[in-house]
C-alpha positions as CSV (number, residue, x, y, z in Angstrom):
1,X,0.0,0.0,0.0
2,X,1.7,3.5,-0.9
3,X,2.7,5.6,1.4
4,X,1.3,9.5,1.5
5,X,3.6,12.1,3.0
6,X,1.5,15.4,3.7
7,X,2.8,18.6,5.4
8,X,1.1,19.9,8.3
9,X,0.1,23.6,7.5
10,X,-3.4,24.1,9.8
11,X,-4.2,23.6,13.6
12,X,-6.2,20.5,12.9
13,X,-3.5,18.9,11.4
14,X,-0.9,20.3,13.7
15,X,-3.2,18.6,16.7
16,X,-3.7,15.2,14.4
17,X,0.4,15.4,14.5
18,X,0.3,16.0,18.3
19,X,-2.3,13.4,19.3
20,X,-1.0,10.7,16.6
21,X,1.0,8.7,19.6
22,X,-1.9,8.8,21.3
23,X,-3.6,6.4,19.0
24,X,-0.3,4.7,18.5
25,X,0.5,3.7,22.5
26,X,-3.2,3.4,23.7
27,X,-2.6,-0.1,25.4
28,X,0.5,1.2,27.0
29,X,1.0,1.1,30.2
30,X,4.7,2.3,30.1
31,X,4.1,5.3,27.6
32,X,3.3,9.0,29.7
33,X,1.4,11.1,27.5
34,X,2.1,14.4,27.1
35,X,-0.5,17.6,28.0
36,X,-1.6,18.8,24.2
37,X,-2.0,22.0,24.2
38,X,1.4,22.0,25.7
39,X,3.1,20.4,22.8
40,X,0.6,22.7,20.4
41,X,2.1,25.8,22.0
42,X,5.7,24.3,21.6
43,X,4.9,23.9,17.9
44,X,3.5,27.4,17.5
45,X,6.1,30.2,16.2
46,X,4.6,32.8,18.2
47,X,4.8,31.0,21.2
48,X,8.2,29.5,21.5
49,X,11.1,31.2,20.9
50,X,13.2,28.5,19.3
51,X,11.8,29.6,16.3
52,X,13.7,32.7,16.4
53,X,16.8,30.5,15.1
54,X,15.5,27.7,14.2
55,X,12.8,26.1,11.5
56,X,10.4,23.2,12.0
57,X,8.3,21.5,9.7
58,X,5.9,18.8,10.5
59,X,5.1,15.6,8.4
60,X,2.3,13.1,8.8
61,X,2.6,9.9,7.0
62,X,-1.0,8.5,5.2
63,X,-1.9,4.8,4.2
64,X,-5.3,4.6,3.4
65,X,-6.8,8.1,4.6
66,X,-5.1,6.7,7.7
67,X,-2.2,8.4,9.8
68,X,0.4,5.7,10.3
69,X,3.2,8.1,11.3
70,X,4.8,11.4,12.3
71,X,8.2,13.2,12.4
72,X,9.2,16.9,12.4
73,X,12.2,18.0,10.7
74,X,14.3,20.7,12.5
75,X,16.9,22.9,11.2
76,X,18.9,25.2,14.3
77,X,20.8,27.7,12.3
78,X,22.5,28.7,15.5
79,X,24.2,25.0,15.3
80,X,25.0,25.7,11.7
81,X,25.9,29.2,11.0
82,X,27.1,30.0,14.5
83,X,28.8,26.5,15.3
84,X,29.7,25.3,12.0
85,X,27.3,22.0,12.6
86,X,26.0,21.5,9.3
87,X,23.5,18.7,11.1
88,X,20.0,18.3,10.1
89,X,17.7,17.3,13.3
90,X,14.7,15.4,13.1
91,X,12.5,14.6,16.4
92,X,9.1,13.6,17.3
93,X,9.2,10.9,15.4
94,X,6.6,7.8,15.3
95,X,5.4,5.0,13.1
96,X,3.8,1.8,13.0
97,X,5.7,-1.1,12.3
98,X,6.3,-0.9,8.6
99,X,9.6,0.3,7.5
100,X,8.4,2.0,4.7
101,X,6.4,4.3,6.6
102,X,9.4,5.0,8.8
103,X,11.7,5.8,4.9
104,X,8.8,8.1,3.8
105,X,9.1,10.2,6.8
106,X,12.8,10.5,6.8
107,X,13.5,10.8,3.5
108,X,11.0,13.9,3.6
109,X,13.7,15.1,6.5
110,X,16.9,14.3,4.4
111,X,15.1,16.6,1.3
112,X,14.9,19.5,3.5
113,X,19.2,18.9,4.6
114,X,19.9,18.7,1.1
115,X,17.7,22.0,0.3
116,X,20.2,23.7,2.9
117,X,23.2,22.2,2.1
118,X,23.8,20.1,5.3
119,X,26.1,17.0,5.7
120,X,24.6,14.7,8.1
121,X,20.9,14.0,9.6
122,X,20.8,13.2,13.3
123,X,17.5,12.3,15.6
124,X,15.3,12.0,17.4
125,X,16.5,15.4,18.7
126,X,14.3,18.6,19.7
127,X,15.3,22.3,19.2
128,X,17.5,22.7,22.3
129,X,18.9,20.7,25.0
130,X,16.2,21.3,27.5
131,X,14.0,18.8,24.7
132,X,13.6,15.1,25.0
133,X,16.5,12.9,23.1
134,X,16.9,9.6,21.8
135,X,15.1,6.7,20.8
136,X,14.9,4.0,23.5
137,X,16.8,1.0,22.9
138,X,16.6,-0.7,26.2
139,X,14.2,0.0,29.6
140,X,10.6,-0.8,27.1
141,X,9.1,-2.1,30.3
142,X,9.8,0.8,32.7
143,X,7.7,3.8,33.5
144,X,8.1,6.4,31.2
145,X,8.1,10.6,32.3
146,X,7.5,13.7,30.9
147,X,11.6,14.7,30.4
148,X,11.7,11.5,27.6
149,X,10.1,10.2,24.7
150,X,9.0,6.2,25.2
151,X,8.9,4.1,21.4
152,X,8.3,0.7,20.4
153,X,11.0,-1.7,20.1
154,X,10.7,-1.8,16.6
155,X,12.3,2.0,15.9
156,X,16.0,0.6,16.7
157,X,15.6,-1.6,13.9
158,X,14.2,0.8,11.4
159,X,16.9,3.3,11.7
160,X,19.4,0.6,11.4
161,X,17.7,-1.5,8.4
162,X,17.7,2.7,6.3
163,X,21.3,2.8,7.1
164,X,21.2,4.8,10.6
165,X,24.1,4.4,12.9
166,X,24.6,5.3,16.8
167,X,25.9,9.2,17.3
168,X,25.2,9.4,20.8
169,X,24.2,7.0,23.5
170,X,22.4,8.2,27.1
171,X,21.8,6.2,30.2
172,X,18.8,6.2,32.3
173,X,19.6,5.7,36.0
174,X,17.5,4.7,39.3
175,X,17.9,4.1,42.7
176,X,15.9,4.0,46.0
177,X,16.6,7.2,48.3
178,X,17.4,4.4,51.0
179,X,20.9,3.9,49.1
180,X,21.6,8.0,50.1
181,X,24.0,7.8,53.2
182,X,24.4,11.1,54.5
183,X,27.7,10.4,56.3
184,X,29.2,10.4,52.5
185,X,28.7,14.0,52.0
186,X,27.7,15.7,55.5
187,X,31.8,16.3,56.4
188,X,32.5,17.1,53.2
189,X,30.4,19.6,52.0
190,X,31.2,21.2,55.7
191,X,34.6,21.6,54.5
192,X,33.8,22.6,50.9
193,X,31.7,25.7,52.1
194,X,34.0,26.6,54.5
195,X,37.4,26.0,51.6
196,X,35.6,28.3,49.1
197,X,33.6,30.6,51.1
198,X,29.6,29.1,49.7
199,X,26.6,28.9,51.1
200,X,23.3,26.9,50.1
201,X,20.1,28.8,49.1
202,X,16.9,27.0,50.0
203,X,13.5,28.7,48.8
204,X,10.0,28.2,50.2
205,X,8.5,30.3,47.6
206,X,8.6,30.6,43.7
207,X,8.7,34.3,44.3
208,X,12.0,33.6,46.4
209,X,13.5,31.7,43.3
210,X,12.9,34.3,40.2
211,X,15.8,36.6,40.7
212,X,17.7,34.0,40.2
213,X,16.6,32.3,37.3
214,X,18.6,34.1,34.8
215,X,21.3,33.0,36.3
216,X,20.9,29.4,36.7
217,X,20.0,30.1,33.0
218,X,23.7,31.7,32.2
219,X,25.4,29.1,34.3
220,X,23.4,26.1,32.8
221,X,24.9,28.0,29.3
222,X,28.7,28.0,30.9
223,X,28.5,24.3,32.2
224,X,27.6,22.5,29.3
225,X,29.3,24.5,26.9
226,X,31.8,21.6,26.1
227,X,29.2,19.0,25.5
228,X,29.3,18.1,21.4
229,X,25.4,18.5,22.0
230,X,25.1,21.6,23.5
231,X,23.3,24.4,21.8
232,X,23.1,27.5,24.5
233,X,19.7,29.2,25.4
234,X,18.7,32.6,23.9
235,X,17.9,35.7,26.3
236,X,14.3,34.6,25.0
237,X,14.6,31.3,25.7
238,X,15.5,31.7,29.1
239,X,12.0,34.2,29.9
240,X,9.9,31.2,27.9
241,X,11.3,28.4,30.2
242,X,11.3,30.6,33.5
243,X,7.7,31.3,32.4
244,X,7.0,27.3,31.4
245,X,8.7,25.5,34.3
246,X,9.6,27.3,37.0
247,X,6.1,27.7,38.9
248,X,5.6,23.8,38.2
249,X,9.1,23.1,39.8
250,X,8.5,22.9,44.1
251,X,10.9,25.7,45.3
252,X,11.9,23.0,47.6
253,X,13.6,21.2,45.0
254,X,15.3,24.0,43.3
255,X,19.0,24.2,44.6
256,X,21.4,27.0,44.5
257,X,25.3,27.8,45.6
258,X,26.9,31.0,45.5
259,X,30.0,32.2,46.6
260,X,30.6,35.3,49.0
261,X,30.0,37.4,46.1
262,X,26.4,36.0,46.0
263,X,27.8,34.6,42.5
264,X,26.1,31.5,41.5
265,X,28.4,28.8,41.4
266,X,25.8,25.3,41.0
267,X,22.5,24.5,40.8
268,X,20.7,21.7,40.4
269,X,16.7,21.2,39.6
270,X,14.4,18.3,40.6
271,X,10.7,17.1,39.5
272,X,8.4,15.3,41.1
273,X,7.3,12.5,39.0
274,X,3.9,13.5,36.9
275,X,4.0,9.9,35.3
276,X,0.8,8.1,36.8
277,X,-0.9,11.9,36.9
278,X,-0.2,12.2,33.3
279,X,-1.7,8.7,32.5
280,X,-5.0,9.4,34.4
281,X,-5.2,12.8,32.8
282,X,-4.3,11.5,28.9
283,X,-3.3,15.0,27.9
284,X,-6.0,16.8,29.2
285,X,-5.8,19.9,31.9
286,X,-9.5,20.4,31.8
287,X,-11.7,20.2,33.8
288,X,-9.5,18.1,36.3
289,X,-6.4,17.5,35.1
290,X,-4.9,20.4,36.9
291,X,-5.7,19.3,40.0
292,X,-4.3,15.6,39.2
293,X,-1.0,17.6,38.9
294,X,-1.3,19.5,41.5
295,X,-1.6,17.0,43.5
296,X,1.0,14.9,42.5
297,X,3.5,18.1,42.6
298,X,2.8,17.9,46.4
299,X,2.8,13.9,47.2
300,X,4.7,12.2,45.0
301,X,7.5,10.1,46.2
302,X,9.7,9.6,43.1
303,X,11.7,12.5,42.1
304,X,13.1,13.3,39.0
305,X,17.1,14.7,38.7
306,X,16.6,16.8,35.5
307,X,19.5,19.1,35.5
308,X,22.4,19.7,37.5
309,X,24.9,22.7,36.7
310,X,28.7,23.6,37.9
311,X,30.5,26.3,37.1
312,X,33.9,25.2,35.4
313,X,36.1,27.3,38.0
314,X,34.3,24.7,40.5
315,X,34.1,21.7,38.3
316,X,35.6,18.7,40.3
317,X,35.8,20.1,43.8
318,X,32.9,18.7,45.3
319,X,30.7,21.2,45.6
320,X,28.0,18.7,44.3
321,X,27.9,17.6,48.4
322,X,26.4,20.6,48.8
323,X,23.7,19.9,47.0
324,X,23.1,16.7,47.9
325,X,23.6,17.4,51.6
326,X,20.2,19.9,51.3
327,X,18.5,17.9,49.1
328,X,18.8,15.0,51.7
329,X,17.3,17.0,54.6
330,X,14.4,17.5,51.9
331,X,13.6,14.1,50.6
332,X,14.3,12.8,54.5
333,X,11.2,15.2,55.1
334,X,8.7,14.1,52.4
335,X,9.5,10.4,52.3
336,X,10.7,10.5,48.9
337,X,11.5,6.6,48.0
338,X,12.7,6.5,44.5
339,X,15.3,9.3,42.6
340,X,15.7,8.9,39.0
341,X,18.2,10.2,36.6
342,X,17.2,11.9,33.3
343,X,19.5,10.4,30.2
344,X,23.2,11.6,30.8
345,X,25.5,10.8,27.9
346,X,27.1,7.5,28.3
347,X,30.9,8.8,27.9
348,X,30.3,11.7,30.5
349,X,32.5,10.4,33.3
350,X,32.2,13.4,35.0
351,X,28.8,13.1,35.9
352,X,28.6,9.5,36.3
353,X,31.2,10.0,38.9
354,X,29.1,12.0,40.9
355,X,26.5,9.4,41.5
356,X,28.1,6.2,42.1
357,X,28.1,6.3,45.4
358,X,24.0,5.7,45.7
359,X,24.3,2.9,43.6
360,X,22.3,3.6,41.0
361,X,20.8,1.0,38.5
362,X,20.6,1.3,34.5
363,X,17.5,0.8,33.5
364,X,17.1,2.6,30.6
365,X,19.0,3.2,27.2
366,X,18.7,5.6,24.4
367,X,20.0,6.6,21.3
368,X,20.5,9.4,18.9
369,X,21.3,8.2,15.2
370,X,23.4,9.3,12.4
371,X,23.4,9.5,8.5
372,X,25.0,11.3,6.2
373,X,23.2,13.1,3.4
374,X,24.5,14.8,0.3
375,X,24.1,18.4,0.0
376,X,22.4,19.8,-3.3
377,X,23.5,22.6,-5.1
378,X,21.5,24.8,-2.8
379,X,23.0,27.4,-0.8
380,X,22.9,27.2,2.9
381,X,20.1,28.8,4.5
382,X,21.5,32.1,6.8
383,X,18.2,32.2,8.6
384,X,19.0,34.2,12.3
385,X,22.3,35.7,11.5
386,X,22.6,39.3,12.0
C-alpha cells in the first residue's frame, strides 16, 4: 500500500500530529502522555522562541486516509551558522511497524538537509537541549516521564535497516533514596563551604527563586558548553522556560550555591514525578487534570534529577555535596523513595562519577542516530544571523 507524506500547514493537522502517539500507545501502560495544548504551544512560532533560530516542519505519514506516522524536521541555524554544525535534526518521530512508513518520513527530513546544504541528519532530537532525546533501545518495560520520549522496540531496527548508525548514546539511572547515606557528604560539603567561602540557598516560595533564574540560565549556558550536544539558550529562551517550568518546579527542590559574592556557582533542579498523573489525565488539563497535577506536585514520592549545573572554575571540587547534603534534609522530610536520573551521555564520566556512590541502577538506554546526506547545489540557508 503507498505511502502519502502530507505537510502539516493548519491547527487541525498540527493537533492530528500532536495526538498521533496517542492512537499509536493506547494499550500502553509504560508510555506518559504528554499535556496537548502543551506540545501545540511548543509547535506554534509565536509562542516559542526556538523559532527565532531555528525552522520546523511537521510531516504526517498516510496509508489509506489513515495516519500511520509522524516526524518533524528541525533545522537550528545557531548550530550551523554559528557552530559550524551543518547537522539536520529530526524529532518527534513515530510509526507503525512498517519500514516504509518509517523511509517516507525520513527521507521527507533528508530533502529539506539537502535544500540547505547540510552534511549529516541526526534524531530524534528537539530544538535545544532542554527537549527530550533519543530513541529508546533498552528500559521498554519501565515507566516512562515527561523529560523523555517512550517508542516501540521496533524503531531501533528501522533506523538501522535505512542505514542509521549510533551518534550518541544516554543512560537512564534509578535508585531507591534508601541507598543516600548522608555520612558520604555531610563532612564534606562542611569543608567545601568553608574551603571556598559558599553557602546553600533554599527557597519556600517561587517568588523567592525568580531573581535568580537568569542565572541558573547563564550558568546552565557556561556548564555544558563543552558537550558536542550543547546548543546554549537565547535571552528569549531563558523568559519562555522561566515562564513554562519554573512555577511547576516545588521551590523546595530548586537548589542554588553561590560564593561570598552572591555569585552563582551550581545549581541543580528536581521534578516530582507527573507519570501516573499524566496517564490518568491522557493530555488533558480540563476540567480536572490540573488538580491531578497539582496534587501529584505535592505527594509524590519519586523525584526526578533533570538538571544539575557547575561552574567550570568549581568543576571537580565537590561542591555537588552541597547539594546533595540539602536535598537530603528535603527528601528525608517528604518520604521521597525512589530518585531517578534523566538520560546523561554515556561517555560523561564526569557526571557519572558524581552518583556512584547511591548505587544507581541502569534501567534505561537511548540513542540518537546518524546519517550522512549529500548536500544539493542549494545554498545554505543564513536564517537568524545578523
Amino acid at each position: 500500500m503507498i505511502v502519502m507524506i502530507k505537510e502539516v500547514f493548519s491547527k487541525s493537522e498540527l493537533k492530528k500530529f500532536v495526538t498521533f502517539p496517542f492512537s499509536l500507545y493506547k494499550d500502553n501502560p509504560y508510555w506518559i502522555p504528554p499535556i496537548i495544548n502543551d506540545e501545540l504551544a511548543g509547535f506554534d512560532k509565536t509562542k516559542n522562541p526556538a523559532f527565532d533560530n531555528a525552522e520546523a516542519r511537521f510531516f504526517l505519514a498516510y496509508k489509506n486516509n489513515t495516519i500511520v506516522g509522524r516526524v518533524a524536521a528541525i533545522t537550528n541555524f545557531t548550530e550551523i551558522n554559528q557552530q559550524g554544525l551543518k547537522k539536520m535534526r529530526f524529532g518527534w518521530f513515530d510509526v507503525i511497524d512498517d519500514i516504509n512508513v518509517s523511509k517516507a518520513l525520513l527521507d521527507k527530513v533528508t530533502e529539506i538537509g539537502k535544500q540547505h546544504q547540510l552534511e549529516y541528519i541526526e534524531g530524534p532530537v528537539g530544538f535545544s537541549n532542554l527537549d527530550k532525546v533519543g530513541v529508546l533501545i533498552e528500559g521498554f518495560d519501565q515507566l516512562g516521564n515527561m523529560i523523555t520520549w517512550y517508542n516501540h522496540p521496533y524503531y531501533k531496527e528501522h533506523l538501522e535497516q535505512l542505514g542509521y548508525i549510533k551518534e550518541k548514546e544516554y543512560i537512564e539511572h534509578i535508585f531507591p533514596f534508601s541507598n543516600v547515606k548522608p555520612e558520604l557528604f555531610f563532612k564534606a560539603q562542611t569543608l567545601i563551604k568553608k574551603r571556598y567561602q559558599l553557602k546553600a540557598l533554599n527557597f519556600t516560595t517561587t517568588k523567592e527563586i525568580m531573581p535568580y533564574v537568569d542565572k541558573m540560565f547563564d550558568l546552565f549556558n557556561e556548564s555544558y558548553a563543552k558537550l558536542s550536544t550543547f546548543v546554549p539558550i537565547s535571552d528569549t529562551q531563558k523568559t519562555y522556560f522561566k515562564k513554562k517550568y519554573i512555577s511547576f518546579i516545588n521551590p523546595e527542590y530548586i537548589q542554588f550555591v553561590t560564593d561570598k559574592n552572591d555569585n552563582l556557582v551550581a545549581f541543580a533542579i528536581v521534578m516530582p514525578s507527573f507519570s501516573e498523573a499524566l496517564q490518568k489525565i491522557n493530555g488533558k488539563l480540563f476540567p480536572l487534570g490540573i488538580f491531578k497535577l497539582l496534587k501529584a506536585r505535592k505527594h509524590s514520592k519519586d523525584v526526578i534529577f533533570y538538571l544539575i549545573g557547575v561552574h567550570p572554575d568549581y568543576q571537580n571540587k565537590g561542591v555537588h555535596a552541597i547539594i546533595f547534603n540539602e536535598y537530603y534534609n528535603t527528601f528525608t522530610k517528604k518520604g521521597i523513595v525512589n530518585c531517578i536520573r534523566t538520560p546523561e551521555l554515556e561517555d560523561n564520566i564526569a557526571i557519572h562519577q558524581i552518583w556512584k556512590h547511591f548505587d544507581p541502577k541502569i534501567n534505561k538506554r537511548r540513542r540518537t542516530y546518524r546519517k550522512e546526506i549529500i548536500p544539493s547545489a542549494f545554498g545554505i540557508s543564513t536564517k537568524g544571523e545578523n
